[in-house]
N, C-alpha and C positions, 0 to 999 in steps of 0.2 A: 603424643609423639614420644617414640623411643630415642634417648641419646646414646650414643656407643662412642666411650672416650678413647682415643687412638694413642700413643704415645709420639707418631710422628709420620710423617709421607709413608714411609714402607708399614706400616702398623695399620695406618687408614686405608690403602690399599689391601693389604691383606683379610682385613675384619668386611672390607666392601665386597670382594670378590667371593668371601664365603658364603655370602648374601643371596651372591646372585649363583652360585655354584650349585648350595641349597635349593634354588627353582627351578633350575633345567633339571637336580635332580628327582624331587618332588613333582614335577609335571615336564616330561621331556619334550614334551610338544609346544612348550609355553611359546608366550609372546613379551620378548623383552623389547621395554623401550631404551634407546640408548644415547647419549651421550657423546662429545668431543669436549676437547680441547683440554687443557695439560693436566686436571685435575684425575682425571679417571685413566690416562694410562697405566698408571701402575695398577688399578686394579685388571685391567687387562690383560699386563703381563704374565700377573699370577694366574687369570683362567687360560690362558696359553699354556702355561708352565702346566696345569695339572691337565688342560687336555693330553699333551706330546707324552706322558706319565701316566696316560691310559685313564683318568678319574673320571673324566668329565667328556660327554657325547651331545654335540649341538647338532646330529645331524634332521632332529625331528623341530628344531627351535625355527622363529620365526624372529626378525628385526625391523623396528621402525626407529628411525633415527628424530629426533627432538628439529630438527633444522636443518636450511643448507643455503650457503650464501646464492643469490639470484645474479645469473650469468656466468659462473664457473662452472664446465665443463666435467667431468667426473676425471678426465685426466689429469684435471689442474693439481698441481701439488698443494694447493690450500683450499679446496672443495673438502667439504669433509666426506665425502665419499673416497674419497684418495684416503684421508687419516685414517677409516674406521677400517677400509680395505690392508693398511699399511701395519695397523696396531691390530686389527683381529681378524677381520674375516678371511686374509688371505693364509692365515697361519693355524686355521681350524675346521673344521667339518662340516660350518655350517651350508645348507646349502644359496647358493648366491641367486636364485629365483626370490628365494625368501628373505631377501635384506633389503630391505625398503630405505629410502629417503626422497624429500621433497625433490623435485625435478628444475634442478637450478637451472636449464637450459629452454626452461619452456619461459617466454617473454611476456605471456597474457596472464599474469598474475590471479586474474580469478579465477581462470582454469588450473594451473597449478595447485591453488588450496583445493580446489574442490574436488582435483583427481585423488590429494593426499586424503582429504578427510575419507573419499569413497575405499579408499585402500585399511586403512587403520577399523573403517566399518567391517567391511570385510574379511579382517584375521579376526576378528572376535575381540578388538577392544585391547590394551595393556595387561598384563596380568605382572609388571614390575617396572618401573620408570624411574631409570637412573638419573640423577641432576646434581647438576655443579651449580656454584651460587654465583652469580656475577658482582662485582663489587658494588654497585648499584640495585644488587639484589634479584637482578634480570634471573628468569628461570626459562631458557631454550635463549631465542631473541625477545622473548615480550618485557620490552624494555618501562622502563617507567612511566603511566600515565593517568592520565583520569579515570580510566574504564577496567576492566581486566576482560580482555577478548576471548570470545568461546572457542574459537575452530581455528584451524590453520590460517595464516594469514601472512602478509608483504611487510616486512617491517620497515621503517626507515632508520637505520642505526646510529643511537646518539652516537656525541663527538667523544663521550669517555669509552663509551664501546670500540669505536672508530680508532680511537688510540692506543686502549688496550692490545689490541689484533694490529695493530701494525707491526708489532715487531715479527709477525711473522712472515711478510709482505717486504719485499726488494724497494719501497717507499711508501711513504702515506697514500701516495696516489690511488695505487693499484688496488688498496685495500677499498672492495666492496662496499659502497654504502647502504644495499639491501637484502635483507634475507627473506628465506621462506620459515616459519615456526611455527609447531605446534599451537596449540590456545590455551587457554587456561583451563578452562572446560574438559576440553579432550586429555589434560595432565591429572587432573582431577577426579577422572574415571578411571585412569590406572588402577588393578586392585592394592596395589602396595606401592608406595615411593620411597627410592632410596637417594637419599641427600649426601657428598661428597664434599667435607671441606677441608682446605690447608692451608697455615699460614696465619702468621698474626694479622697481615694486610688485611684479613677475613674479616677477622673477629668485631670489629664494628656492626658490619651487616648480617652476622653471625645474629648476635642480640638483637637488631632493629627487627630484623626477619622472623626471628621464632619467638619473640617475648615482645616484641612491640605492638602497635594496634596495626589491625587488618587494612591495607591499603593500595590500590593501585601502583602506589608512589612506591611500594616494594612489594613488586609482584609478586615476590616468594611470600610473603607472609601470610598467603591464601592457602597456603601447607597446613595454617591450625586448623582449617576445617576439616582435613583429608582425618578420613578413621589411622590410615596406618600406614605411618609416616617414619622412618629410622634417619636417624641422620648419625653419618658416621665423620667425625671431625677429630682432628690432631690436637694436640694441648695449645697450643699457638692460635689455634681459631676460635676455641673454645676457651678462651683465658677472661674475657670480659666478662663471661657470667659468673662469677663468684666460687 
């Protein structure tokens, strides 16, 4: 595993998105896997910024997203198809046939994995898998447990997850208690992972995650098998390790 020390949110942003700017330009056709939620917007911004500046061309790129809450609509303003549409794909050239995410509207749960998994077979696998780290160490929704699950699958989302996410929710209620998410398996075939973190709140599962023993109990930690892993983190999340 590569570390890349950031000086701060815009510094980890910037070093992530050059990351990922490098692949579309190295392979224009690639297939990026993608991410929500607050840690990777700013790398977003910047691949906006140098698309509208002529740098960067997604119109050959393909996108699968990590998750998507089950029973939110893609109109929902907290579907993350609404975020990824709102922070990138409505602001760039990708084409939108080619943006994938699980099918939060579809209710029979094992159809849904199984149309996602057939879809991800299909573009030809990851060739980069963007990840934010959850406080718990979650990587997409694969929350904490005894197993680490291969394929797409129904999560039932803990209560610190559940908490987490509520501020973005008009009440705790509202806030989804299931998702659709990738698998550990299918994150683990990415040819490359890029890991996003901020914040000292991190920095605990910073250490458990990339230096502690391999474990269910923090899904991410199944990253020290991956060949080639970057994790790009701020000084604040990466302060625990010495």
């Amino acid at each position: 595993m590569k570390i890349i020390k950031a000086k701060d949110y815009q510094d980890m942003s910037r070093k992530a998105a050059n990351i990922i700017s490098a692949q579309v330009i190295m392979k224009p056709d690639c297939v990026l896997g993608l991410a929500t939620g607050s840690t990777p917007i700013g790398a977003y911004e910047n691949l906006v910024n140098w698309y509208q500046k002529g740098d960067l061309d997604f119109s050959g790129v393909t996108t699968v997203n990590l998750d998507e809450y089950k029973g939110l609509t893609r109109d929902n303003d907290q579907s993350y198809y609404y975020f990824m549409n709102e922070h990138l794909f409505s602001k760039v050239n990708v084409d939108p046939k080619r943006t994938f995410l699980p099918d939060g509207t579809e209710p029979d749960s094992a159809k849904a994995c199984e149309d996602y998994n057939h879809v991800i077979e299909s573009v030809g696998g990851v060739d980069l898998q963007l990840l934010g780290l959850g406080h718990n160490g979650h990587i997409g929704f694969n929350e904490p447990s005894d197993i680490f699950k291969a394929k797409t699958h129904c999560v039932d989302l803990t209560e610190t997850t559940i908490q987490a996410n509520k501020r973005f929710f008009a009440s705790i209620d509202d806030v989804p208690r299931q998702a659709y998410t990738m698998g550990i398996q299918t994150i683990m075939q990415a040819r490359k992972i890029l890991v996003v973190v901020s914040g000292a709140e991190k920095a605990a599962i910073v250490k458990e995650a990339f230096f502690g023993p391999i474990t269910p109990k923090v899904q991410a930690s199944v990253l020290q098998l991956h060949h080639d892993v970057i994790l790009v983190a701020d000084e604040a999340a990466l302060a625990e390790l010495g």
